[in-house]
N, C-alpha and C positions, 0 to 999 in steps of 0.2 A: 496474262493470258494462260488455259490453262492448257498444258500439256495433251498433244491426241498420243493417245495406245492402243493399241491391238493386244490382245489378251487369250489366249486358248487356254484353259483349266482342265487340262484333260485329264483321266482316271491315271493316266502312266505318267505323262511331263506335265508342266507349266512349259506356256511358251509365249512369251512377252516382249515384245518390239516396241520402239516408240521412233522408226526411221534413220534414228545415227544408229544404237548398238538393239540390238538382241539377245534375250539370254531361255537359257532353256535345264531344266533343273525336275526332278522326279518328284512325284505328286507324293511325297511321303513326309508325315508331321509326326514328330517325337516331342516324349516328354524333356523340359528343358532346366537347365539347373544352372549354377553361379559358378561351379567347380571351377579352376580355370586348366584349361587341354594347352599341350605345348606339341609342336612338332620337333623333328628331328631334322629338316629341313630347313634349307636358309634360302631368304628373298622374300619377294610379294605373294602374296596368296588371293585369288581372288573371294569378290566376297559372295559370290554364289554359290562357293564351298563352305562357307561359311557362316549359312542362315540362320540367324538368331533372334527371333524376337520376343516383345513380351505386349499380350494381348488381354487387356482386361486387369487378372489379377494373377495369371499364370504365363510362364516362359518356356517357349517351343524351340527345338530343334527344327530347322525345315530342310526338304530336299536332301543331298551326300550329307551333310549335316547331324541330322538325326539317324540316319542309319548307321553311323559312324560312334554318335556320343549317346544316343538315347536308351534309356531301359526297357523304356514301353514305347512301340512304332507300330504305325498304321498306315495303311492305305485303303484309306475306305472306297470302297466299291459298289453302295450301297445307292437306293435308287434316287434321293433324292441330297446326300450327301450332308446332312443339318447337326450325323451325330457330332456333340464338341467343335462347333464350327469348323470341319474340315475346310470347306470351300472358301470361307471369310479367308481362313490363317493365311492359304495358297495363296489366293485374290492380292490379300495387304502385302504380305512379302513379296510377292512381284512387284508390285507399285513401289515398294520402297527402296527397289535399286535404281527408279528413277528418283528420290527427293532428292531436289536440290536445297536440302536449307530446313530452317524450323516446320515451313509449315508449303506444301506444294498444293498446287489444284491440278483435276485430269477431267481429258472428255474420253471416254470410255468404251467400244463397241467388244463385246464378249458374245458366244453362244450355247445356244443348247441343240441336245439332239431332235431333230425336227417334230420327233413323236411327244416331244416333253417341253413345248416351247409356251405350253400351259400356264409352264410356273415360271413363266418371265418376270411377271408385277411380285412375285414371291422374293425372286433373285435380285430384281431391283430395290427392294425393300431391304435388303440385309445389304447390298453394298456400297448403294447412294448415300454421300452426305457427308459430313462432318468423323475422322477416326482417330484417336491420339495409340499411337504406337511405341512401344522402347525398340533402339535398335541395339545391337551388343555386338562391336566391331573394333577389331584393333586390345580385348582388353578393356573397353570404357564403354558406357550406356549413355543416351540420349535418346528423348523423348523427339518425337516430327507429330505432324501432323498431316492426314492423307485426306483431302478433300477429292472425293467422286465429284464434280458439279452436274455431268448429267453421262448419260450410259445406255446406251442400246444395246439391246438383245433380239438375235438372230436366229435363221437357222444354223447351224454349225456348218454343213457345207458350202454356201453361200462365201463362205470366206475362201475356200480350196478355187471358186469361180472368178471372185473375184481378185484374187494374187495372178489368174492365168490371164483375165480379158482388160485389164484395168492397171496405169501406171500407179506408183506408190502412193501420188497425191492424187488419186481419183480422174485420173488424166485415160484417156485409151491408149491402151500398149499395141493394139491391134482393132482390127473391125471387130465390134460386136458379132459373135456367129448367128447365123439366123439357123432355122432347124430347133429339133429336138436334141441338148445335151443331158448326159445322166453325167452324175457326181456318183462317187464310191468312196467315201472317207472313212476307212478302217484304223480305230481307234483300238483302246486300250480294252475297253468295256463294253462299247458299242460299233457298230457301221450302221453310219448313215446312207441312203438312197436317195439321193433330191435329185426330181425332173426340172429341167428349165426351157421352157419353147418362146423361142422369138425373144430370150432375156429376160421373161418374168418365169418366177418361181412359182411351181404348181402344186401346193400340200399335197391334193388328194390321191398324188401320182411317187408321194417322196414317202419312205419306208424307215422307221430306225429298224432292228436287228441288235437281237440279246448277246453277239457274238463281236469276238475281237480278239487280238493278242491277246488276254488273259485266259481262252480258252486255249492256245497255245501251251502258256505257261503251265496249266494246269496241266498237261498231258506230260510237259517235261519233267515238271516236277514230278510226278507219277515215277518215270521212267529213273530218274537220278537217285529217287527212295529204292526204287525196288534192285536199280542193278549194283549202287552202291551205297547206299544206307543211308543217302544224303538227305535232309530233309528243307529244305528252303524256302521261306517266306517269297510273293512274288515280286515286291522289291527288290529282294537277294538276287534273282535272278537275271535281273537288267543285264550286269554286266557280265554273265556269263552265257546268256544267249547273244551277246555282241560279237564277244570274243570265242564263241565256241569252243570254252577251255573249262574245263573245273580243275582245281589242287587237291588232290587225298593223299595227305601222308605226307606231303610235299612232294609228291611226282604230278606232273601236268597232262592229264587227259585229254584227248580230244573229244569231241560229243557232238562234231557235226550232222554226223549221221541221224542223231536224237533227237537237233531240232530240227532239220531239214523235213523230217517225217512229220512233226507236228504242226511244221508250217503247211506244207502239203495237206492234211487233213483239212487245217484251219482254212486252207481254200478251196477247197472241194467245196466244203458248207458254205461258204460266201456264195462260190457260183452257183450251187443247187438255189438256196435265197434269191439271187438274181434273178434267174430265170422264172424263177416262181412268182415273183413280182412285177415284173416286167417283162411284153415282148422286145427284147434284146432287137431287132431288126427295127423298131420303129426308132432305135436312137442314131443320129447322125454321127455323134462322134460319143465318146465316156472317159470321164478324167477320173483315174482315181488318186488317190489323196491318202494323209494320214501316218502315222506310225509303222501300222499292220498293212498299211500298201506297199510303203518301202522297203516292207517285210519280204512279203510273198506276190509282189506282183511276177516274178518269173514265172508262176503257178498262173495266174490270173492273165495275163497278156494273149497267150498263145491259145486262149478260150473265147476272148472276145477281139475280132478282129479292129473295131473300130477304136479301141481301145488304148491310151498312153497312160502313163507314170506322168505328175507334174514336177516340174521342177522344183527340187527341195522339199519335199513330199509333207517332210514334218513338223514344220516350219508353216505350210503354205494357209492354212486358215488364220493367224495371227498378223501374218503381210496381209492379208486379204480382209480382216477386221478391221487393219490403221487406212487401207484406201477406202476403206467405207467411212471410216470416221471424216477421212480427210472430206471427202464430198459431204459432210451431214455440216461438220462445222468450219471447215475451208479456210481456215489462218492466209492471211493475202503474204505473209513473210516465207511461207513454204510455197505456194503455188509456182510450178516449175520444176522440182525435182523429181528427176528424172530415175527410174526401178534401178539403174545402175549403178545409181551415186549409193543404193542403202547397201548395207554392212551389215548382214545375218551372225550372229554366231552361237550357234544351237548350242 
């Protein structure tokens, strides 16, 4: 039977669930080599820190991984994501902290941003089907083999909806809402806008937006070159808009102030967007979602009244992908488990 996943491929994380574990790891691909890296460190390491595969005829760094061991790293940001198969590499190496064995099968629900659901039959076409992989773990290489058998493609918020009205195996967690809901799933590179009235999804009312934490990043970065000479790719920067901390010289800065601004900016333009696309008063409730919600919904809440944060913000379209899957292909061995019993861990 093949294996259901939820799958989010977004500009900033992968975020990958299959209902026991969850992993979540930075959309960044490096070039990869045989060298062998040794830590200083003693025990298990997981192997999400540790993504290494080999695809075709070339070997990648992925996720901490590559920004760690790589020469050449990327985070493409680009509109439809095809340069050097970025999307494939992410896609396979998530998949491949679920094989169990030589060769695994998956039923697969993923999406795109509502504005670009165009290139679904595209996106299906590159990851449906038959994929032979090396993994590189432990010191040793072996080959698997990663069968898509079939895969749905969504709107991307659609999943942020259904993590909130829907148990894990496609069960209702609650009454479906009736009314007008708006979705706000602020991502890396985009925010989505999806209307949903009475439970169906309404395109001509749903909005992507060129905007997301990378406009953030970009203004931080800005601020860190000019006030200390820093210059930082926006991968580099994950963990130091986390932690509000940069090291120069070895003294520890604080830089809360820097991103607090930037976030604040990055939501001013989301709500000016909103309002611009929507009258806000025809919606009954608005969930937002995403990376960039968990960011800066402090900025975002106290503008629109009707408005919550969902739970687990970053996470919530990839839970919301595996109960859609659960209802498309319905395994009678899972039917019954309950949103409680899963085990997130970003």
């Amino acid at each position: 039977m093949a294996q259901l996943i939820g799958i989010d491929v977004g500009y900033g994380f992968v975020k990958v669930t299959d209902g026991e574990a969850g992993y979540s790891f930075p959309s960044v691909v490096g070039e990869g080599h045989t060298k062998p890296t040794f830590s200083t460190r003693m025990g298990q390491f997981s192997a999400i820190d540790h993504l290494k595969v080999g695809i075709g005829k070339r070997i990648y760094f992925v996720g901490k991984a590559a920004i760690r061991h790589s020469k050449f790293v990327y985070r493409d940001l680009s509109y439809n994501r095809s340069v050097g198969e970025d999307f494939e590499i992410l896609f396979f190496s998530a998949l491949s902290l679920f094989s169990g064995g030589a060769s695994t099968e998956f039923n697969v629900v993923t999406g795109l941003p509502v504005e670009r659901m165009h290139m679904a039959e595209n996106l299906v076409r590159r990851i449906k089907g038959e994929r032979t992989i090396t993994l590189y773990r432990d010191g040793n290489s072996r080959d698997i083999q990663l069968n898509v058998r079939d895969v749905e493609i969504v709107p991307q918020p659609l999943g942020t909806y259904w993590s909130q009205f829907s148990g894990l195996w496609g069960q209702e967690a609650e009454s479906l809402p009736e009314g007008r809901i708006g979705v706000v799933d602020i991502g890396f590179r985009t925010t989505d806008l999806a209307a949903i009235e009475d439970s169906e999804y309404i395109p001509e009312k749903s909005k992507s937006l060129s905007v997301g934490l990378a406009t953030a990043y970009s203004e931080i970065g800005l601020s860190l070159a000019s006030q200390y000479g820093l210059e930082k790719e926006s991968y580099a920067l994950d963990g130091i808009v986390i932690k509000r901390k940069i090291n120069v010289a070895g003294e520890s800065i604080d830089i809360t102030d820097i991103v607090n601004d930037a976030f604040e900016k990055l939501a001013t333009n989301i709500l000016v967007e909103i309002n611009s696309q929507w009258r806000v008063s025809d919606f009954d409730s608005i969930i937002i979602s995403g990376g960039g919600g968990h960011a800066i919904s402090q900025y975002l809440l106290p503008q629109l009244s009707q408005a919550k944060l969902v739970s687990d913000p970053i996470t919530a379209n990839c839970r919301g992908y595996l109960a859609w899957a659960s209802r498309l292909w319905n395994p009678p061995s899972r039917v019954g488990k309950s949103q409680e019993e899963y085990i997130a861990q970003p």
